[in-house]
C-alpha positions as CSV (number, residue, x, y, z in Angstrom):
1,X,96.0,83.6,99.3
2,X,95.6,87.4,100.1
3,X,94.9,89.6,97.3
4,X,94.6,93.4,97.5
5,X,93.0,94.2,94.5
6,X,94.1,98.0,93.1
7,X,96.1,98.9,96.7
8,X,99.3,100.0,96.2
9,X,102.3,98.8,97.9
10,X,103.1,102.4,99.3
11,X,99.8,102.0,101.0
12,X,100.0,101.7,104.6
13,X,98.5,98.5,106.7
14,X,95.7,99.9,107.7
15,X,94.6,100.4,104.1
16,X,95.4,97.4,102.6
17,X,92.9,94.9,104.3
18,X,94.2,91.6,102.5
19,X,98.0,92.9,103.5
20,X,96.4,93.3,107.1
21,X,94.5,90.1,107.3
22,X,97.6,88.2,106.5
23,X,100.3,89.7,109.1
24,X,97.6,88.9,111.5
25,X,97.7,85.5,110.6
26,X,101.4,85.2,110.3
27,X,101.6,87.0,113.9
28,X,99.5,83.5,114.8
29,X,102.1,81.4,113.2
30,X,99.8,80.1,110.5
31,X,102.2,79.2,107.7
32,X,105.9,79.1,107.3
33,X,106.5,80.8,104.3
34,X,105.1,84.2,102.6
35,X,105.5,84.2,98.9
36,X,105.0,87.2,97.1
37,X,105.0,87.8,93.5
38,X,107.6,91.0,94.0
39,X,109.0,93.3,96.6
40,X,106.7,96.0,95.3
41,X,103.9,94.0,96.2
42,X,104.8,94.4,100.0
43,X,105.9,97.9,100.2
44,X,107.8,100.9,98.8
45,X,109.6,101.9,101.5
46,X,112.8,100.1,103.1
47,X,112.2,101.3,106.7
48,X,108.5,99.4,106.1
49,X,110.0,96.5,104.5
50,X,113.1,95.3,106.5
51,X,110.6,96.2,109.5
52,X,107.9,93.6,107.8
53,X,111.2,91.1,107.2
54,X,112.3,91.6,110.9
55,X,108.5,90.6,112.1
56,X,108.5,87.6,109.8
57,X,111.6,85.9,111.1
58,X,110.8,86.7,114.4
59,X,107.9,84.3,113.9
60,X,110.5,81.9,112.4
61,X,108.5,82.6,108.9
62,X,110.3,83.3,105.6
63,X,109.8,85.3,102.6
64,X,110.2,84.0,99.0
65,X,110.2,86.5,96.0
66,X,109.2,84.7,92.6
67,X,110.1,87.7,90.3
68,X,113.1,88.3,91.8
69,X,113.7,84.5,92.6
70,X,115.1,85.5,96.6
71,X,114.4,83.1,99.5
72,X,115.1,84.8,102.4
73,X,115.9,81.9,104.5
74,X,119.8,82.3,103.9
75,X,122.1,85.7,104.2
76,X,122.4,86.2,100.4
77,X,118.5,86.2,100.0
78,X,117.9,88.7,102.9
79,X,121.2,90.9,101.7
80,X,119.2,91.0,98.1
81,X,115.8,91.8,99.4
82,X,117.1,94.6,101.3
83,X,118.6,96.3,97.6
84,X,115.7,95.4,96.3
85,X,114.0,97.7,99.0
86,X,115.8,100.6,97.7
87,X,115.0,100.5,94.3
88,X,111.8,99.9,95.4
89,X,111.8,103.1,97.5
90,X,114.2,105.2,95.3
91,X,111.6,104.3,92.1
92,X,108.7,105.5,94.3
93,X,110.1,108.7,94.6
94,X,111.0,108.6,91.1
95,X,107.2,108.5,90.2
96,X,106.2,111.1,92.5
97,X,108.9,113.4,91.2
98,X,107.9,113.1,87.6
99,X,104.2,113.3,88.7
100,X,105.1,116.5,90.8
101,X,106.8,117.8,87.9
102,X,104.1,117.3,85.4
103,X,101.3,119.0,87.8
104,X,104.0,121.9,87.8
105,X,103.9,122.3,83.9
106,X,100.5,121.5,83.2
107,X,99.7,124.8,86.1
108,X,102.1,126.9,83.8
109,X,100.7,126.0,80.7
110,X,97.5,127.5,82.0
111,X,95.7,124.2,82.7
112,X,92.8,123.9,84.7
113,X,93.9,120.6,86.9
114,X,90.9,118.4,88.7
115,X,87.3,117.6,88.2
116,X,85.3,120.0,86.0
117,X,83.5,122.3,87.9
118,X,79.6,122.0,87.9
119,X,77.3,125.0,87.0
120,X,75.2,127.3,89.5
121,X,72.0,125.6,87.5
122,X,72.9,121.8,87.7
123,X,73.1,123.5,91.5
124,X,69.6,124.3,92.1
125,X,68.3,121.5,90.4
126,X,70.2,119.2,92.8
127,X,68.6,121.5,95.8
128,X,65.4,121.9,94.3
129,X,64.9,118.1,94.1
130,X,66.6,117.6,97.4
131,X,64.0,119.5,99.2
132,X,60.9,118.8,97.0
133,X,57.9,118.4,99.5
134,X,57.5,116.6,102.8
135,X,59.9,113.8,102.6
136,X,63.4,115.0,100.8
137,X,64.3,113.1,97.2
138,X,67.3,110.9,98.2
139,X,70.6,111.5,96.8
140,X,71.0,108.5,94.3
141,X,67.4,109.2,92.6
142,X,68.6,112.9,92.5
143,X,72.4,111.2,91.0
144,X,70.0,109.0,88.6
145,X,67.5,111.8,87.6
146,X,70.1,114.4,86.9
147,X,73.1,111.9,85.7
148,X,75.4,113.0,87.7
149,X,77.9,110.8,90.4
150,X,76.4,110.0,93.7
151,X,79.4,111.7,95.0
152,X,78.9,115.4,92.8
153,X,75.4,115.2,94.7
154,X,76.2,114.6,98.1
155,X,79.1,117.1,97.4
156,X,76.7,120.2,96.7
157,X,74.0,119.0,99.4
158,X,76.9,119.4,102.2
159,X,78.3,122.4,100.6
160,X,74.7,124.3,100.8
161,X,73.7,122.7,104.4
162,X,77.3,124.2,105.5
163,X,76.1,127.7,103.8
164,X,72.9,127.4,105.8
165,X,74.0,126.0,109.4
């Protein structure tokens, strides 16, 4: 079983270790069959999928989809996964319009978009604790110490050893 936990199908390989680890073993020939709970699962875009079907029956592997019920091992199933790929790809671009479009309206409304900003005092305090004596404070006691992320620390210790360098 190969699980990627949170990684989107729209993800490429190389970010989606579980995805990776199992075309490597299917490149061995180590099963017979790939079932996947949906096309979505796999990918987003049809140029990726039909590519991912063209590997898998070149290593005389099929696909089977439970949600949509396709076996790829006869012409009707491969001639449905491949519509299925569409959608797939059309609703992707369906999302990231609306998303787009929402970004758009939220900047016209006036709407400050991202992270809040953190003030020029929570500032010093990081750098004052950062270089406090011999031996600098490390950054998740500062992160603990101050309650802030680990990654707002290290974000305004770069920012002032860019400034200084």
């Amino acid at each position: 079983m190969f699980v990627d936990h949170g990684d989107s199908g729209s993800k490429g390989r190389d970010q989606r270790p579980a995805y990776d680890q199992m075309c490597r073993k299917m490149i061995r020939k180590e099963f017979d069959m790939v079932m996947v709970w949906s096309v979505d699962r796999l990918g987003r875009s049809l140029q990726h999928l039909i590519g991912f079907l063209k590997k898998l029956h070149s290593k005389q592997t099929d696909l089977y989809l439970h949600q949509q019920g396709i076996d790829t091992t006869t012409p009707s199933g491969k001639a449905m996964f491949q519509m299925l790929g569409v959608f797939a790809e059309f609703e992707r671009s369906m999302i990231k319009e609306r998303i787009n479009a929402g970004l758009a309206r939220a900047r016209a409304q006036g709407k400050t978009l991202g992270r809040p900003r953190v003030s020029g005092e929570v500032k010093k305090k990081v750098l004052s604790l950062r270089n406090e004596g011999s031996n600098p404070t490390g950054i998740k006691k500062i992160a603990k110490n101050l309650k802030l992320g680990v990654g707002t620390v290290k974000r305004i210790i770069d920012e002032y050893e860019t400034k200084v360098a």
